[in-house]
N, C-alpha and C positions, 0 to 999 in steps of 0.2 A: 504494500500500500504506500509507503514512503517512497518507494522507487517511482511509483505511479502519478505522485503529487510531483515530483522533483520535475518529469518528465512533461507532465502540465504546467506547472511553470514555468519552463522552460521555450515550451512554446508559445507561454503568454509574454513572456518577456520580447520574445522576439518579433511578435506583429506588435509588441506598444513599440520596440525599437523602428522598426517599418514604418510603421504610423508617425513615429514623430519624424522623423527623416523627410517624409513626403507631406508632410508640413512645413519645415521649413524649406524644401524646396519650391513648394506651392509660396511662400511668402516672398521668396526669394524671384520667383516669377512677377509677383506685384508689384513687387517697387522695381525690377527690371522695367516692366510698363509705364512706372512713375514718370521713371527717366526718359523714357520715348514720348511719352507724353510732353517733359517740364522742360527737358532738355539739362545739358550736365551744370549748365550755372544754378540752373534754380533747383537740385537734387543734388548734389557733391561741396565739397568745399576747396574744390580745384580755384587754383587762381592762376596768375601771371608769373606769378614767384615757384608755385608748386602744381605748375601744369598735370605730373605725373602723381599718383597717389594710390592709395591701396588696391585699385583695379587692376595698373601695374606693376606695382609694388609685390602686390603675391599674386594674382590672377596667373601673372604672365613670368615676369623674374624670378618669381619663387619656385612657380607651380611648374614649370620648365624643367628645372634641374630633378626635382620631386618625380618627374616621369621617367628618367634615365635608366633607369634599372632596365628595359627593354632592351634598348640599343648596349647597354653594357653587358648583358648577360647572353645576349646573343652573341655576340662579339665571342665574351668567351669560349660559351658552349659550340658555336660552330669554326672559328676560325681558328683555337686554341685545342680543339676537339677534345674536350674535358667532358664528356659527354652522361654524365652520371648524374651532371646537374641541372639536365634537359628536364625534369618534371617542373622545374619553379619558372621555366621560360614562358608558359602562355599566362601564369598569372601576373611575370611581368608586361607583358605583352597587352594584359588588358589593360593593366592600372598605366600604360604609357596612352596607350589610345582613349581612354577615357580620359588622362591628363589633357591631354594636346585635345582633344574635344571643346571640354570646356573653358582651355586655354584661348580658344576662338571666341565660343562667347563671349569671354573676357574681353576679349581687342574688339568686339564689336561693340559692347556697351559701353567702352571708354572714348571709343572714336566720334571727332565731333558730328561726322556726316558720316552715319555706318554705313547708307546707302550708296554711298560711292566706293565701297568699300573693293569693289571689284577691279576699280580702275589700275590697281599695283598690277593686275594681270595687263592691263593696256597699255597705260603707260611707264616703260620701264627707265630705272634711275640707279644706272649700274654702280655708280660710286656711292650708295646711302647705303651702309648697315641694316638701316632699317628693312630694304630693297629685301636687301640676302634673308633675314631672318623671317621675312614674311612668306617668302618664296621654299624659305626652305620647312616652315613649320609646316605649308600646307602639303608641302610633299610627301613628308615625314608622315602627318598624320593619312595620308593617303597609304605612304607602306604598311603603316598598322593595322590601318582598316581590313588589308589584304591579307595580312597573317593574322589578325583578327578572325577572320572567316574561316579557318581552316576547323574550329568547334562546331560552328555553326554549320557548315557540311556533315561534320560529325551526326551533331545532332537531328539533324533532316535525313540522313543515307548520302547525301548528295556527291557519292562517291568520283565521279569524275570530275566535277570540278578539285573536288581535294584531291587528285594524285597531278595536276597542273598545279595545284596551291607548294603542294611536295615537290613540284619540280621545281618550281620559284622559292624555294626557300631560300638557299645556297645567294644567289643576287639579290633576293630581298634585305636579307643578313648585312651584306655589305654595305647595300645601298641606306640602308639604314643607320649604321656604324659611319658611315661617310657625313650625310648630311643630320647629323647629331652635332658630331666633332665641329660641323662649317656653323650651324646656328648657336652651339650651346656656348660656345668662344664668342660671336659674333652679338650674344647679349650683353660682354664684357667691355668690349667696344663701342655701345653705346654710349659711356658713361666716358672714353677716354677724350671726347670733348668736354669735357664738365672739369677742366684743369684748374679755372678759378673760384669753382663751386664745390666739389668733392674734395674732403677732408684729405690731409695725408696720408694718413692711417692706413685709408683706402684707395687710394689713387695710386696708379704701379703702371709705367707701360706695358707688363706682362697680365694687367686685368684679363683680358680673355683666356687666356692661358689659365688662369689661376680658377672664370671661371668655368673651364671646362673640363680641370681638375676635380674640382669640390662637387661638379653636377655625378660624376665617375663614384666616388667616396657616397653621396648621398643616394645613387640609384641604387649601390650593394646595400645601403642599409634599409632601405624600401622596405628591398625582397626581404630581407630577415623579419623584420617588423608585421608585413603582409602574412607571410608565411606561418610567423607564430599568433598572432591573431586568426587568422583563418583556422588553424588548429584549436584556439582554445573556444574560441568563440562562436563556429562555426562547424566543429566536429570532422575537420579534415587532417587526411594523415600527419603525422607527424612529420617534418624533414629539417629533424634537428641533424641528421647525419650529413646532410647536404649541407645545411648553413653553417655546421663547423668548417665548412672547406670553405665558404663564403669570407666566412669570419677570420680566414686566416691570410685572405687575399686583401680583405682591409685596412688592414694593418699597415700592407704599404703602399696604397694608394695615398692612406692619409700622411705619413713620414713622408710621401715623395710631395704631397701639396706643403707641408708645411715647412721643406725644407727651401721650395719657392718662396712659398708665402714669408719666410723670415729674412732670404737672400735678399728678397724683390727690396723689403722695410730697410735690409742695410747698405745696398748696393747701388740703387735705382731712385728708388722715393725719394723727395728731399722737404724736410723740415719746416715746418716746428711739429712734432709728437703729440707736447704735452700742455697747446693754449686751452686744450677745453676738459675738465674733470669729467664731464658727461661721457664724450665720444672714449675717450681712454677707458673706461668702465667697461662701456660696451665693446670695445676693442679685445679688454682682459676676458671679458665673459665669452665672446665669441670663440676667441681664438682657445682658451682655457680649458673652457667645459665645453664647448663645441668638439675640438680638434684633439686638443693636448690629452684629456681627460680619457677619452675613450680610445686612443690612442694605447696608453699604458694597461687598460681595462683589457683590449682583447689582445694583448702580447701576453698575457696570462692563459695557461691551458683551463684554469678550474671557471673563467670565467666566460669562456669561447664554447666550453662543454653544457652551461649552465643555461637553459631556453629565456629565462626570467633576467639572469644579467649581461646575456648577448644581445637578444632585445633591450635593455635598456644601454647600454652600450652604444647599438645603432641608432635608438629614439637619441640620442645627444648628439649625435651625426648631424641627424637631421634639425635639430635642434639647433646647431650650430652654422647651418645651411641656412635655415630661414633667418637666424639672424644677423648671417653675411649680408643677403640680399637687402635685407633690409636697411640694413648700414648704409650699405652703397648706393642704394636706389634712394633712402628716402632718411634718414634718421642720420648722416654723411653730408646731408647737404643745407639742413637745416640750418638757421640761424637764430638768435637767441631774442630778436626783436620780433619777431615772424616763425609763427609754428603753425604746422599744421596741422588737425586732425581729422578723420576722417567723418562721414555724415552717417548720421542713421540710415540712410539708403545705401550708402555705400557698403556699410558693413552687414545688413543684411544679404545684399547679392552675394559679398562674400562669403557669408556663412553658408547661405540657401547652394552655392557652385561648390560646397566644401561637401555639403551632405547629399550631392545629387552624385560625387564623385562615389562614397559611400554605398550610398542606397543602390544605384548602375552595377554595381562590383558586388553587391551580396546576390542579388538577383541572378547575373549571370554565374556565380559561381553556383549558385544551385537549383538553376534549370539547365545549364550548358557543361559541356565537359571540361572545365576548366583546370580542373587538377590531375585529369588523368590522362596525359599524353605519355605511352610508350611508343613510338613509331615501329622499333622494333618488331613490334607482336602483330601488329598492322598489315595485311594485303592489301592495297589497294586495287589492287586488277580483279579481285574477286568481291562483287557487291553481296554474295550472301556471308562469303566467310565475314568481309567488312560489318555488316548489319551484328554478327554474333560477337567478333570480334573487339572491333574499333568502338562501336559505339558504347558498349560495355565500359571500354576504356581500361583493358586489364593492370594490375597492377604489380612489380614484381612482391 
């Protein structure tokens, strides 16, 4: 009887979790409307001083690097052919196509004229950053889309497109791995005009470099974080044997950014450090318990073994990732006469695009096969052994 309450509960917990998800998304669609309606002056607290703000501040800066694990894990798993670690690829693969998703809404509810929004396709301005990054997000999320669908065959029988999706793997893989690298850099570069604006702390001519290190560092900790949530929360296998191999690749991703990131501060940057107590703070914090911190946490075996402090390990990754971005995009460039915060509209979208990324990703993880990719066990040439086989999704 107590097993049978646990088990009710369980399932009540999880349509009020649903329910409230697709509340705040439904809100999060309202005041999207406000905006179309009021327009961004009379809904945000954008101005002339702080054109950019929380829309792009995390919608787009943040939420960017937050999807990496796709292009990072594929990268390894196929061109590295570490191939044991193919089970956590399609759940990175969702959580990058649903990032870049609503990375787009993002850039359309921050643009002044979204209806023009097509024109980067017409008219092109090969020297603007901005050119590349836009060009390259929607291509990006177009790869996704593609290796997106290989579940989705799954789940329908729709056997011959998937063994064309399997032939495209191999090119999708790189083409992916490629225009990662050219946009998730080319966010960095946005800001290396901002020379009289952007604190020092932050400002490096190797910004892109740096940030498409950190995007690297924060996609491996994604997957861990996904991975073990999805396990405890959602009752998917466990792949703590996997993420110790993850967790032992992070280690020096982050030594290798941070030994940039300290070069750039002594060799590159130039001065003054230490005009502002604020920014120094958040400098110590970032770079400390972002980087340093978790750093020394997974050079330890008992803590890389440990599902509860490998995950939190990576949560300070990430942790440390959103409040890079934020430095540099927005809390970096601040001045002490003029601050900015964000508006009630605006920080509802952002919530409402936080919990639609959420809500999307529980959904397909358990109507679609999202955790059970062995291709190995897989015929594709035979649609019935396929139907008993693949769609099962066996497991070893």
């Amino acid at each position: 009887m107590t097993a049978a309450r646990y088990v009710i509960n369980e399932i009540k917990g999880y349509h009020r979790f649903i329910k409230f998800l697709i509340f705040l998304v439904v809100a999060s669609a309202l005041a999207s409307l406000v905006r179309f309606v009021f327009g961004l002056g009379a809904t945000t607290n954008l101005n002339d001083t702080y054109p950019w703000g929380l829309w792009i501040s995390f919608d787009v800066v943040t939420a960017v690097p937050l999807a990496a694990g796709a292009f990072t894990l594929g990268a390894i798993v196929h061109c590295f052919h570490i191939k044991k670690l193919e089970p956590l690829v399609r759940p990175a693969i969702v959580t990058g196509f649903l990032g870049y998703s609503l990375v787009c809404v993002g850039l359309l509810l921050d643009l002044g004229q979204p209806q023009r929004g097509w024109h980067v396709l017409r008219y092109w301005n090969l020297h603007s950053p901005m050119f590349e990054v836009s060009m390259c997000v929607m291509a990006y999320t177009t790869v996704l889309f593609l290796e997106f669908l290989s579940p989705v065959c799954e789940k329908f029988g729709f056997y011959l497109p998937l063994r064309v999706l399997r032939w495209l793997e191999m090119p999708l893989v790189i083409a992916a791995a490629a225009i990662s690298t050219l946009h998730q850099s080319s966010l960095g570069t946005f800001f290396l005009i901002a020379v009289d604006k952007l604190h020092n702390l932050w400002y490096t001519p190797v910004l892109p470099l740096l940030f498409w290190m950190s995007a690297i560092c924060a996609g491996l900790s994604i997957i861990i974080l996904e991975a073990t949530a999805s396990h405890k929360w959602m009752g998917q296998p466990n792949e703590g044997v996997l993420l110790k191999t993850l967790a032992k690749i992070l280690p020096w991703a982050l030594g290798a950014y941070l030994c940039v990131r300290i070069g750039s501060l002594v060799f590159l940057s130039q001065g003054p450090y230490f005009d502002s107590p604020a920014l120094l703070i958040l400098f110590a914090i970032e770079v400390g318990i972002g980087f340093v911190l978790p750093l020394i946490m997974l050079m330890q075996s008992r803590i890389r073994n440990s599902d509860s402090r490998r995950a939190t390990a990576a949560g300070l990754v990430v942790f440390g990732l959103v409040l890079n971005r934020f430095n540099v995009s927005m809390f970096g460039m601040m001045h002490g006469d003029k601050i900015y915060f964000p508006s009630f509209i605006e920080s509802v979208v952002t919530i409402g695009i936080i919990a639609a990324h959420v809500l999307f990703f529980v959904l397909l993880a358990k109507y679609f096969p999202i955790f059970e990719h062995h291709p190995e066990t897989v015929d594709y040439s035979l649609p019935d052994r396929f139907q008993k086989v693949g769609a099962v999704g066996a497991r070893h």
